[in-house]
C-alpha positions as CSV (number, residue, x, y, z in Angstrom):
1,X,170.8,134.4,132.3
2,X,170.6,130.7,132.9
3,X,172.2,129.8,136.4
4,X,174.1,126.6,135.5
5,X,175.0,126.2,138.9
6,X,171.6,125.4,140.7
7,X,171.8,124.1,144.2
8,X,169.0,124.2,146.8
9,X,169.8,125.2,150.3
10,X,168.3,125.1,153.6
11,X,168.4,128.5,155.2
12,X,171.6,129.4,157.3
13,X,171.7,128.2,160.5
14,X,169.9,125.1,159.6
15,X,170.2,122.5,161.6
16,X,172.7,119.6,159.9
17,X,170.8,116.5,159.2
18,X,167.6,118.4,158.5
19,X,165.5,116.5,156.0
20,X,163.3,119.6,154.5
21,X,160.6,122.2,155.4
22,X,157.6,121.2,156.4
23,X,155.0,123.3,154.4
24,X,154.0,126.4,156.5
25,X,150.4,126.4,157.4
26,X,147.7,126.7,154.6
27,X,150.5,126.4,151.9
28,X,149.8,123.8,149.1
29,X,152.0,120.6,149.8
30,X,154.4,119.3,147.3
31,X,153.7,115.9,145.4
32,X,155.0,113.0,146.7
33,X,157.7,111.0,144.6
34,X,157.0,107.7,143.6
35,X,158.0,104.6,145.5
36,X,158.6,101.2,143.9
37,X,159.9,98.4,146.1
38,X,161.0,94.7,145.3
39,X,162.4,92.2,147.0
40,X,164.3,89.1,145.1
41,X,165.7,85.8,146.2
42,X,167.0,82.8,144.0
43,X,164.9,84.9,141.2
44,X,161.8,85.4,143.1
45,X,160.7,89.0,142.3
46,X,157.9,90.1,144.9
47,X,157.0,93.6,144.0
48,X,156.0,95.1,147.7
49,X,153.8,98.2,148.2
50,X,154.9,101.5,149.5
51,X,152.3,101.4,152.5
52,X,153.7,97.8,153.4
53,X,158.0,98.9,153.2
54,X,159.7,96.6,154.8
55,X,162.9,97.5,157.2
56,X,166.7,96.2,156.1
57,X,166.6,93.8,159.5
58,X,163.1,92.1,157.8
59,X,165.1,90.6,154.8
60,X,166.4,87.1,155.3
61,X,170.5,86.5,154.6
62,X,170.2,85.7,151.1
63,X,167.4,87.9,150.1
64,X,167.8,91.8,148.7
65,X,165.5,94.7,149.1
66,X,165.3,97.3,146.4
67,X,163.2,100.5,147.0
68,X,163.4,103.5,144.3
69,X,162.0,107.0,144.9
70,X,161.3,108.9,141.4
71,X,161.0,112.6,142.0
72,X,161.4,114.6,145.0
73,X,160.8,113.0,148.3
74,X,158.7,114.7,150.8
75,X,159.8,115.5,154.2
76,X,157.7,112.8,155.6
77,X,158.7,110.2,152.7
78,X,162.5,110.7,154.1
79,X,161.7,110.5,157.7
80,X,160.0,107.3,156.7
81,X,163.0,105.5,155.0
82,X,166.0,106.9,157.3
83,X,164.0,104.8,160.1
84,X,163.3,101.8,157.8
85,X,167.0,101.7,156.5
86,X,168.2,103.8,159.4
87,X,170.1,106.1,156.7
88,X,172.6,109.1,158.1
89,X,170.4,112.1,158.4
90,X,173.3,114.2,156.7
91,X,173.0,111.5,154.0
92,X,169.4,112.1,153.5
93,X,169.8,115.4,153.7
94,X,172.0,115.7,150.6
95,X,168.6,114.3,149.4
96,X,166.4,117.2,150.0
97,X,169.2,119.5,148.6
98,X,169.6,119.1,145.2
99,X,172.6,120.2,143.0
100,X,175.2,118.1,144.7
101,X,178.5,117.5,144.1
102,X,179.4,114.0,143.4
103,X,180.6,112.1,145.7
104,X,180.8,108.5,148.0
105,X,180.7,108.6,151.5
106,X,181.1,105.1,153.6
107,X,179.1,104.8,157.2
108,X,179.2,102.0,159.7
109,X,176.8,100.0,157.8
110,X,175.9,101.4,154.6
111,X,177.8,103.3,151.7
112,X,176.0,106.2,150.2
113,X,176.8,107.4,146.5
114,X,175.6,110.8,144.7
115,X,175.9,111.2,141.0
116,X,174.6,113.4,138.2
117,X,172.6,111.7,135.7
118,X,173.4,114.0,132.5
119,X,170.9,114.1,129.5
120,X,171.1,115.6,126.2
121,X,167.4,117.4,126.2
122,X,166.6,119.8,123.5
123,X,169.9,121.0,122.8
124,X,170.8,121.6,126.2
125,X,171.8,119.5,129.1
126,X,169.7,118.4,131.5
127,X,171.0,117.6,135.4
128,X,169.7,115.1,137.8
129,X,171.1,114.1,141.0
130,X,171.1,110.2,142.0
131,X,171.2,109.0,145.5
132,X,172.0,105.2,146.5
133,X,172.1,103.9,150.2
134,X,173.8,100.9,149.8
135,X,173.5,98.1,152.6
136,X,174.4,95.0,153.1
137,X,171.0,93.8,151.7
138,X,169.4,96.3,150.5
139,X,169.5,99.5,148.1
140,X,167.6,102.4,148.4
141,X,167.7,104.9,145.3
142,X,166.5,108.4,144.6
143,X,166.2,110.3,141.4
144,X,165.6,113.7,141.6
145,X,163.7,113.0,137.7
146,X,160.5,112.6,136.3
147,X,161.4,109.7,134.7
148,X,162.8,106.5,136.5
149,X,165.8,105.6,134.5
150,X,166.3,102.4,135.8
151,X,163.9,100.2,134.0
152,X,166.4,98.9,132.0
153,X,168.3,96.9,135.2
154,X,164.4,95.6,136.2
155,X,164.4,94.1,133.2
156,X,168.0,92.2,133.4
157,X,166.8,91.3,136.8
158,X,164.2,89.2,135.3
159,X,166.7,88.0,133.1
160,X,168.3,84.7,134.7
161,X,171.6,86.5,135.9
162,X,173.4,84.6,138.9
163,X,174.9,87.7,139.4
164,X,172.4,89.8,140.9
165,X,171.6,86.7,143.1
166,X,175.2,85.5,144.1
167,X,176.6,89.0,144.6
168,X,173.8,90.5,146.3
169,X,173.3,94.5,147.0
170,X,176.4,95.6,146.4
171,X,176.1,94.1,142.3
172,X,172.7,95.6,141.8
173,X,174.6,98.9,143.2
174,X,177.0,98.3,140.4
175,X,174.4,98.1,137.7
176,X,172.9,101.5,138.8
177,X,176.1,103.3,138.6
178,X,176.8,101.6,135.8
179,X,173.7,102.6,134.1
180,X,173.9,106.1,135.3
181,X,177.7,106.7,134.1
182,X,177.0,105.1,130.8
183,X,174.3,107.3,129.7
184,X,177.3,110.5,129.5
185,X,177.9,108.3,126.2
186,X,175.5,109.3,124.0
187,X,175.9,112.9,125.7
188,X,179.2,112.9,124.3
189,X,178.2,111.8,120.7
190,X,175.5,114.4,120.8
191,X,178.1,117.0,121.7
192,X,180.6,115.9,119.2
193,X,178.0,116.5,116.5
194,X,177.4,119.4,117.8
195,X,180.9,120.6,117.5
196,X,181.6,119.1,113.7
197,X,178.4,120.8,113.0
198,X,179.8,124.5,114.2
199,X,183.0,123.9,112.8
200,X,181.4,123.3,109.4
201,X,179.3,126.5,109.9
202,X,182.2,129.0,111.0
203,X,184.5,127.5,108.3
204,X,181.3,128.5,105.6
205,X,179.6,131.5,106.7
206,X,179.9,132.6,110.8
207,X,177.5,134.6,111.9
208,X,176.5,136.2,115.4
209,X,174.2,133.6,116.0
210,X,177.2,131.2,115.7
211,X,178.9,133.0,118.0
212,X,176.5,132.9,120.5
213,X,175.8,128.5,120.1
214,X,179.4,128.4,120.3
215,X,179.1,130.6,123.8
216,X,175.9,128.4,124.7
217,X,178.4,124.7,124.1
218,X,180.8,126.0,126.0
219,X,178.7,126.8,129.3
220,X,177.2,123.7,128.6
221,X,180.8,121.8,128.5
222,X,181.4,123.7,131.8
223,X,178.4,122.4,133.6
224,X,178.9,119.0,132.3
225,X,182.7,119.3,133.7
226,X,181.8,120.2,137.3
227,X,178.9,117.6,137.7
228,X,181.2,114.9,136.2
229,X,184.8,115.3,136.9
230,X,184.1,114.4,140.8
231,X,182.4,111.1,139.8
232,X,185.8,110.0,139.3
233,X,186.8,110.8,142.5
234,X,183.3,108.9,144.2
235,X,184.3,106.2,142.2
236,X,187.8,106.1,143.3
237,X,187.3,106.3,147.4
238,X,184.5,103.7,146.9
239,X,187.3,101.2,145.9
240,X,189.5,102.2,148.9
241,X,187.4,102.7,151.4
242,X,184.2,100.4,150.9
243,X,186.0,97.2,150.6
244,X,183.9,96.3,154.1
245,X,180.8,96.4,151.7
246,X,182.4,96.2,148.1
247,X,184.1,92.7,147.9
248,X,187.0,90.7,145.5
249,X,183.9,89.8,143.3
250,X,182.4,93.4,143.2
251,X,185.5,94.8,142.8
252,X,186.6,94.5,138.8
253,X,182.9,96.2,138.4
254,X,183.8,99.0,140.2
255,X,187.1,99.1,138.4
256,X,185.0,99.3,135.1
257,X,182.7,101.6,136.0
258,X,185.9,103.9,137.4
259,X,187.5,102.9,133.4
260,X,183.9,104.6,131.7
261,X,184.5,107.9,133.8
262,X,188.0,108.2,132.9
263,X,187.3,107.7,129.1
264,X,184.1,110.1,129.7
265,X,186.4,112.9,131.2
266,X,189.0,112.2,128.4
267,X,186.2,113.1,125.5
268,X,185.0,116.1,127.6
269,X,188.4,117.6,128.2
270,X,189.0,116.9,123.8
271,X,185.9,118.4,123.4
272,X,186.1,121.5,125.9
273,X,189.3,122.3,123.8
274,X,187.6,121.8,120.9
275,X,184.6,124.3,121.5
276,X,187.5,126.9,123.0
277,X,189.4,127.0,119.6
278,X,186.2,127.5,117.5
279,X,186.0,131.1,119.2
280,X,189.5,131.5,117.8
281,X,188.6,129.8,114.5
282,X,185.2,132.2,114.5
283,X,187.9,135.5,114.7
284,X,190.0,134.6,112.2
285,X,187.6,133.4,110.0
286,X,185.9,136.7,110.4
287,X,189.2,138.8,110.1
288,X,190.2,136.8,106.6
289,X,186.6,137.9,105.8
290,X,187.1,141.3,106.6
291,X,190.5,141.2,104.8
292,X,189.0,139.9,101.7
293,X,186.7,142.8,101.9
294,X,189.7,145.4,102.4
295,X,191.2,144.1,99.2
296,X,189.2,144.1,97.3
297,X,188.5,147.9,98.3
298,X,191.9,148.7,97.9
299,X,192.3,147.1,94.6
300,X,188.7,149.7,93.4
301,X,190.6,152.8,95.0
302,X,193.8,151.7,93.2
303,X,192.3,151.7,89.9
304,X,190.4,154.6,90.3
305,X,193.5,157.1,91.7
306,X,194.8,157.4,87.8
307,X,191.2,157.8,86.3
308,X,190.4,160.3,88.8
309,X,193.8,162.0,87.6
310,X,193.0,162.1,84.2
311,X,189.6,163.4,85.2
312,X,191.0,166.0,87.1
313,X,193.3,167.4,85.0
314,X,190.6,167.6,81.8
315,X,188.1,169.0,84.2
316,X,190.6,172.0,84.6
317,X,189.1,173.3,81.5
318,X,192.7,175.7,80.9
319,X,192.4,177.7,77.3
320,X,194.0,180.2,75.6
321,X,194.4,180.2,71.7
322,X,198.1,181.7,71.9
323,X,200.0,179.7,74.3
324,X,202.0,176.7,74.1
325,X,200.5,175.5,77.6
326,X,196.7,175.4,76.7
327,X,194.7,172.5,75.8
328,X,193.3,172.3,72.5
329,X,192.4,168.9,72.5
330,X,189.4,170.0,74.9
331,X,187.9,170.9,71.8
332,X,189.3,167.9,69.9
333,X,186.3,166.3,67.5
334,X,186.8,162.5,69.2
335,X,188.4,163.6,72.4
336,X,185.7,162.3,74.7
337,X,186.6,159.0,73.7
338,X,189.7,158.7,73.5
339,X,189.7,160.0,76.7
340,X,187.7,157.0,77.9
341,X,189.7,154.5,75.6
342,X,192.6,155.8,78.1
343,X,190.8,155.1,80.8
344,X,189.8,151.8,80.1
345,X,193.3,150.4,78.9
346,X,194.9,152.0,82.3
347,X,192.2,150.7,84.3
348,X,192.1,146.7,82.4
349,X,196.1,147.1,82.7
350,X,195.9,147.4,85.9
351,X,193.7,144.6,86.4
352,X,195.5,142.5,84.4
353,X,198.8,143.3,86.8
354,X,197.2,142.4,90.1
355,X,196.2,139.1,88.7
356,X,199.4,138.4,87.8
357,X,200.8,138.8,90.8
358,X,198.3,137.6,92.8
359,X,196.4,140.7,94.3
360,X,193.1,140.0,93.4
């Protein structure tokens, strides 16, 4: 069985604010994750490279520092941005440990935000976790994927948006949450396909293997459910509580991005109930099935109780050339057939009655 619920730990009795294992002696390291790093002022994009990272005291007032990590950071890559950014350790170490419940937690000087970026992958969902340290002028990302998401919001940075320059980190914040929400969209279209497309089938012809997609969507809706419904929530005590960070300007996009969730958890929620009553629309189609099947059996063994009567009492064979009680017609010349000619009036009679009323 698939676990849907996947969540790396460290082992118990881990210290808190542990960043990950180093590799045990003669055991074959773990590839680094990417870096990418840019800094932007008045629409200067400098790309800078990972061996020259800068620290969030090295950019100027006006100028914002973006650094993204694709793929799973090493324990030497985190050590090395905590003390550029100086991010929480038990921030960074919801990093290391994948699986994470969504959620927004606000520090003295920086706000850090976990999602789940959910994909529709082969007819099955796929999970990654999102990271953001968010300072006051700089962001630092991580995506647990192996491919960066975010290349749509490099290419509006190129664009000439005052936005990303007058509202700083905190905007370019917005637009990665933004982006990350947003994708559950065509999730949810895929989904609702999905669900027309079963409806149509157990409506037609249900079938085990029905059963079992309709089984498969609804662990699927589950999963979805508990890595989404708690964005809401991150969403929500980001607007109360990171007002020191999140400002009047910054706000309405938060409020917009909190809008997208609830109509995401709306869909969800239709659709979870949808793919429950398909199990009950998959029983009863399968009992009117079996019903059909019963009456049509019943309506053979009706017909047949007075043939098999008739059959019966001619295959008694009684004779006796004196009595009253005997039957000559055994021996009649067309006896044979008119016996059949009996049989096929009764049985078309009878036929002809359950259509009438409806039985068959």
């Amino acid at each position: 069985m698939v676990d849907l619920f996947r969540k790396s730990y460290h082992p118990p009795g881990t210290a808190p604010g542990t960043l990950g294992l180093r590799p045990a002696e003669g055991e074959a390291l773990a590839p680094a994750a990417r870096i990418t790093a840019l800094r932007y002022h008045d629409h200067q994009f400098t790309a800078i490279p990972e061996k020259d990272l800068p620290t969030w005291s090295d950019a100027a007032a006006d100028e914002v520092i973006w650094v993204h990590v694709q793929g799973t950071p090493t324990h030497d890559q985190l050590h090395h941005l905590g003390q550029c950014f100086g991010l929480h350790p038990l921030a960074l170490e919801d990093v290391a440990n994948t699986g994470q419940r969504p959620k927004s937690d606000v520090y003295e000087d920086h706000v850090v935000v976990i999602l789940s970026h959910a994909r529709w992958v082969n007819d099955e969902i796929a999970l990654d976790q999102v990271n953001l340290f968010v300072g006051e002028n700089y962001v630092v990302s991580f995506h647990s994927g192996d491919e960066d998401p975010f290349d749509p919001v490099r290419r509006r940075m190129q664009v000439r948006n005052r936005n990303f320059i007058e509202m700083g980190a905190p905007y370019l914040a917005y637009t990665l949450m933004d982006l990350i929400v947003d994708q559950a969209f065509p999730l949810m279209e895929d989904l609702g396909a999905l669900i027309e497309e079963l409806e149509e089938i157990v409506l037609a012809c249900a079938d085990k293997e029905t059963l079992a997609r309709i089984h498969h969507l609804r662990r699927e809706l589950l999963l979805l459910r508990r890595q989404l419904w708690p964005t809401r929530e991150a969403l929500g005590r980001l607007m109360r509580e990171g007002t020191g960070l999140f400002d009047a300007g910054t706000m309405p996009y938060l409020r917009d991005v909190y809008d997208h969730t609830v109509h995401i958890m709306d869909l969800l929620e239709s659709y979870r109930e949808m793919a429950s009553s398909l199990v009950d629309v998959y029983i009863s189609s399968v009992n009117n099935r079996l019903n059909e099947v019963m009456k049509v059996l019943t309506v053979i063994a009706t017909i047949f109780i007075p043939l098999t009567f008739l059959v019966g009492v001619y295959g008694m064979n009684f004779e006796h050339p004196e009595s009253p009680w005997a039957m000559p017609e055994l021996y009649a010349y067309y006896g044979y057939p008119v016996v059949w000619l009996i049989m096929i009036l009764i049985a078309g009679g009878m036929l002809y009655a359950f259509k009438r009323r409806g039985w068959f």
